[in-house]
ZAROVEX-346401 format. One record per residue: x, y, z of N, C-alpha, C in turn. Coordinates in pm, whole numbers. Example, Ala and Ser with C-alpha at 12.3 -4.5 7.8 and 13.67 -1.06 7.14 Angstrom:
2
<rec <1319,-569,780>,<1230,-450,780>,<1320,-330,780>>,
<rec <1285,-225,708>,<1367,-106,714>,<1290,3,787>>,
***
This chain:
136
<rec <82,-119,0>,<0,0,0>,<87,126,0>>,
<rec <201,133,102>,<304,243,78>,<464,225,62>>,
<rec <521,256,-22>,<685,303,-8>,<694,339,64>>,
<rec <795,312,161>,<900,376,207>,<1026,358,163>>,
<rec <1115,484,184>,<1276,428,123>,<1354,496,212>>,
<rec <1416,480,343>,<1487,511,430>,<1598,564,335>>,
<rec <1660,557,208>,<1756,594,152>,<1744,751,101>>,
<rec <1637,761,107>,<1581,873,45>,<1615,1061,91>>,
<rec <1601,1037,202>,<1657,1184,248>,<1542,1237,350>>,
<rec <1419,1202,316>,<1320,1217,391>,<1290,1151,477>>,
<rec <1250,1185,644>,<1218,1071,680>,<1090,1057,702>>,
<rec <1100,908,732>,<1006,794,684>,<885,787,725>>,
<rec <856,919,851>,<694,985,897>,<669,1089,804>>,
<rec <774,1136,739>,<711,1270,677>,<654,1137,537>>,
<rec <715,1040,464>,<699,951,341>,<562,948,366>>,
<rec <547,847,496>,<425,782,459>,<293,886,502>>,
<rec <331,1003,592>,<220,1104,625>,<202,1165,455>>,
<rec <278,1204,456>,<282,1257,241>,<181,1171,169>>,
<rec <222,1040,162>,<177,941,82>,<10,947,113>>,
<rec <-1,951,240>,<-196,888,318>,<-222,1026,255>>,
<rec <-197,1156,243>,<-221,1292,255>,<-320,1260,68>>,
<rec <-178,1237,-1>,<-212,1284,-138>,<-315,1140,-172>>,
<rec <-309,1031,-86>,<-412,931,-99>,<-523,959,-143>>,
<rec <-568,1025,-20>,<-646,1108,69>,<-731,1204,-52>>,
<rec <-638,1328,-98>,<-694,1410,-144>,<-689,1381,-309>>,
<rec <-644,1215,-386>,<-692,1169,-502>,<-791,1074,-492>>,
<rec <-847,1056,-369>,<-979,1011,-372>,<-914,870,-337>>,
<rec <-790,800,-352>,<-758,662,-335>,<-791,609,-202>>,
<rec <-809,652,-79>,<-803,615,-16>,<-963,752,43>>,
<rec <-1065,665,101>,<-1217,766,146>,<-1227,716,274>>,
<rec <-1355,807,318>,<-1366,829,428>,<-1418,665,508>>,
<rec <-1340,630,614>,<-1393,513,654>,<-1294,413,642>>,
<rec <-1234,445,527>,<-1123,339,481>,<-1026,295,641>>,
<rec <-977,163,651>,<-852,123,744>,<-785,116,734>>,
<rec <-669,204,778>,<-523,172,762>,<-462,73,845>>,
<rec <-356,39,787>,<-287,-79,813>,<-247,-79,967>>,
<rec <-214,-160,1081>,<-178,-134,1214>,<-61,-64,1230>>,
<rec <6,14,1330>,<144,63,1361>,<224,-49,1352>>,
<rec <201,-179,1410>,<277,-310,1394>,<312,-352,1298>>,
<rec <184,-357,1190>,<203,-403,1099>,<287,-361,964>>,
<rec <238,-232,945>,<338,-167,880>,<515,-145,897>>,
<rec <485,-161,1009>,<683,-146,1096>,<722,-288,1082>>,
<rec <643,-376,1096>,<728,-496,1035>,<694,-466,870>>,
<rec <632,-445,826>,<647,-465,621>,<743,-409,631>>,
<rec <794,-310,691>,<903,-217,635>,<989,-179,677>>,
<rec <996,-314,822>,<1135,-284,886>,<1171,-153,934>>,
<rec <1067,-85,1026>,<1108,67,1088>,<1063,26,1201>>,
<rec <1087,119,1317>,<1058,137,1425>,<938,214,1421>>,
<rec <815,87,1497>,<669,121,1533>,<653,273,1569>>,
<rec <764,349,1636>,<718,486,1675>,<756,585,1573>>,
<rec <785,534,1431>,<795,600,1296>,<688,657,1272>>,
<rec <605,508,1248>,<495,495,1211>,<368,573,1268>>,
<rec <379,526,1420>,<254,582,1497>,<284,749,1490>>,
<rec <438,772,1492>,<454,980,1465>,<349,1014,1358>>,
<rec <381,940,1251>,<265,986,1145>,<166,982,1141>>,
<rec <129,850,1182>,<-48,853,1209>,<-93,945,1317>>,
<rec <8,1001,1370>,<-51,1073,1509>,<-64,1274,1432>>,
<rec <18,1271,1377>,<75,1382,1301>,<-100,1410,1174>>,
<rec <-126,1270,1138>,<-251,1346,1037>,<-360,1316,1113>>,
<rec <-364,1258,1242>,<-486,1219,1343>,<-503,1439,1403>>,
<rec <-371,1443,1433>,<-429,1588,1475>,<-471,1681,1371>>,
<rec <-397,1648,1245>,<-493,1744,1084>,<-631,1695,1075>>,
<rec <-672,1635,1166>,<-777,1589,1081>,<-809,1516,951>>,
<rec <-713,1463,950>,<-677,1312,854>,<-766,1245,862>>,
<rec <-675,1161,975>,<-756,1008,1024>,<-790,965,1184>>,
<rec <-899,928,1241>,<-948,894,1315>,<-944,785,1397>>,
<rec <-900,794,1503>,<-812,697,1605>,<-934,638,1677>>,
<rec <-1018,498,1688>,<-1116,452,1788>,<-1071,344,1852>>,
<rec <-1108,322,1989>,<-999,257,2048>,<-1067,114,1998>>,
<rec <-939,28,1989>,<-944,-113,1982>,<-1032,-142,1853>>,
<rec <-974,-14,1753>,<-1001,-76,1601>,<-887,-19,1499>>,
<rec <-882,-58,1433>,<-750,10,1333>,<-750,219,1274>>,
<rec <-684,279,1243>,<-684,402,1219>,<-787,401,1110>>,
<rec <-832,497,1092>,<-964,515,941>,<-915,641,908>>,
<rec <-963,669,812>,<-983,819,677>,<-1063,895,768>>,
<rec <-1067,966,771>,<-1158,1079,849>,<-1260,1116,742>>,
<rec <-1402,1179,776>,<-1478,1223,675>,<-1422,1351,608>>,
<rec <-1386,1403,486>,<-1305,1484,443>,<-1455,1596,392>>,
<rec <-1373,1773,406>,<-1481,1846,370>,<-1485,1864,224>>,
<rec <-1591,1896,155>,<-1588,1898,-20>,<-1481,2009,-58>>,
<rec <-1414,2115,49>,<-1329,2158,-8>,<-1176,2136,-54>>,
<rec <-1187,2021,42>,<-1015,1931,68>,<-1039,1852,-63>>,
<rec <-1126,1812,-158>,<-1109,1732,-236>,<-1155,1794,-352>>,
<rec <-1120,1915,-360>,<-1107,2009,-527>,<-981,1981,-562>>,
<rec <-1043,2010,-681>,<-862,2014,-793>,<-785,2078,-759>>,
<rec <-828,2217,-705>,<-719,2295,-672>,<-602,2228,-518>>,
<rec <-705,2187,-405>,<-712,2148,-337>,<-582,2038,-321>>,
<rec <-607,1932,-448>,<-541,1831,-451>,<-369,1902,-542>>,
<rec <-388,2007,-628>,<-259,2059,-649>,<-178,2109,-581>>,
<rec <-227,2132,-477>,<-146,2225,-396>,<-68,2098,-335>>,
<rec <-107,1970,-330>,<-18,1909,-258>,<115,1861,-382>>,
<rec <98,1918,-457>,<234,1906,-565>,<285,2031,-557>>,
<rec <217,2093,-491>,<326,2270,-553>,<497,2279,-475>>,
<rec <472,2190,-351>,<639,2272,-319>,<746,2129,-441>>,
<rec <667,2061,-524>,<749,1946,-575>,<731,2016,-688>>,
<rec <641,2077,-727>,<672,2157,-885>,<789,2272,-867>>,
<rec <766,2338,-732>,<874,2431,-701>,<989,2377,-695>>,
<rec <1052,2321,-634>,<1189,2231,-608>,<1224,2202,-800>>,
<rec <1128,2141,-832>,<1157,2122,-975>,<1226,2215,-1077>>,
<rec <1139,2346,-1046>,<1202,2442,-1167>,<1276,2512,-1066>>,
<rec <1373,2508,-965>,<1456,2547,-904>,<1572,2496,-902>>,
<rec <1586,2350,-926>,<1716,2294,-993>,<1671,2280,-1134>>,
<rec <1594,2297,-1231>,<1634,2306,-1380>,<1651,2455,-1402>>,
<rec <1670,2511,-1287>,<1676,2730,-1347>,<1858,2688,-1293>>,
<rec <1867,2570,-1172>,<2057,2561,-1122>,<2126,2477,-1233>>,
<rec <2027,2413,-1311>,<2107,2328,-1426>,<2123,2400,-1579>>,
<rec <2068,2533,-1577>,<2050,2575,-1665>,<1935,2522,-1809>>,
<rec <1851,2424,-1743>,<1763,2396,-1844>,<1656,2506,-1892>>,
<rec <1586,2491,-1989>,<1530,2619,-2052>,<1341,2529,-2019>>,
<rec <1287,2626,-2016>,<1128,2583,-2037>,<1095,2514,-2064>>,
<rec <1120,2538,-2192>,<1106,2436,-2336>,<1144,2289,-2316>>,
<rec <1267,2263,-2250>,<1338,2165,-2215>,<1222,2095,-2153>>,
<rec <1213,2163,-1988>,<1147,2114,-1890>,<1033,2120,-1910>>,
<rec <918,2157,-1973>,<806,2108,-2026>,<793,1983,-2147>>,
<rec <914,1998,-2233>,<930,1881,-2329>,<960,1753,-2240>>,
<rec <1025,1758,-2150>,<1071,1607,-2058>,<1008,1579,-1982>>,
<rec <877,1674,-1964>,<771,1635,-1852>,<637,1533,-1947>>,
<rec <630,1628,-2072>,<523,1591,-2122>,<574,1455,-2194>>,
<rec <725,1383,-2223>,<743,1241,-2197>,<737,1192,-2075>>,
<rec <734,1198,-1985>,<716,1131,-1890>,<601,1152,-1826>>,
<rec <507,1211,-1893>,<363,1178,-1867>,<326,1119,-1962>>,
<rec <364,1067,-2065>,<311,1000,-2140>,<379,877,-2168>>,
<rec <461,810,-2052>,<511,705,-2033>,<466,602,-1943>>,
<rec <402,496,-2043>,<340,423,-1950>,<383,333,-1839>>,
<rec <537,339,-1829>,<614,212,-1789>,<607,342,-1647>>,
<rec <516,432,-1601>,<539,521,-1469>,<429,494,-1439>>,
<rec <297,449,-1495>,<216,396,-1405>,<221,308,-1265>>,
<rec <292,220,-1296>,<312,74,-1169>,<450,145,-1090>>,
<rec <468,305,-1084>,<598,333,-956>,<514,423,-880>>,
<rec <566,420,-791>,<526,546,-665>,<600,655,-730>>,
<rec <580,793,-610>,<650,922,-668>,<792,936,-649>>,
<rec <858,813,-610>,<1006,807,-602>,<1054,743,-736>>,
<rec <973,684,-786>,<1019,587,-943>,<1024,481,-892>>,
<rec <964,374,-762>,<1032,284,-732>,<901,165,-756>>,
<rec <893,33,-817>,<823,-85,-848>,<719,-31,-775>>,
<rec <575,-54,-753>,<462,-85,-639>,<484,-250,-670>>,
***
């Protein structure tokens, strides 16, 4: 259900809080839905359980997801404004930013970076990766 990649630079509460977030606001994951246990996930992925529970605790206070005792974490009911388009872009904007901030340090041109985007949106072999490039 989620990547993690300890190699990555990020850590691994901010990954998977990111990941439930943009779930969340592409509709993949609705209101009611169960997430996986703190246990369970820390063994799939080999982290320490208090990785895990930081994050779930971290979108339990956004108003994420909903903690009832002695049942697994759920989706919280989300308001119709958290799930506009605009809504859901904004959770790409500081990754579109970062983007044209090292192609303005690499010297790439617009043109460039809109031509190499619009292949790799139209590459189907990026369907089956997460937003790191890595297998699901």
């Amino acid at each position: 259900m989620f990547t993690l990649n300890p190699n990555s630079g990020i850590p691994i509460y901010r990954q998977l809080a990111e990941q439930i977030r943009r779930m969340v606001a592409g509709r993949q994951l609705q209101a009611g839905d169960e997430l996986p246990s703190v246990r369970e996930l820390a063994l799939e992925h080999a982290v320490n359980p208090m990785t895990i529970s930081k994050a779930y605790s971290l979108l339990e206070v956004e108003g994420l997801l909903i903690r009832q005792r002695g049942k697994p974490m759920q989706i919280a009911p989300q308001k119709k404004s958290q799930l506009s388009e605009q809504a859901r872009l904004l959770h790409l904007q500081p990754h579109m930013e970062q983007l044209v901030v090292a192609a303005r340090q690499l010297e790439i041109t617009d043109e460039q970076l809109l031509e190499n985007l619009r292949k790799l949106l139209g590459n189907n072999q990026l369907a089956g990766k997460n937003y790191q490039g890595f297998e699901q």
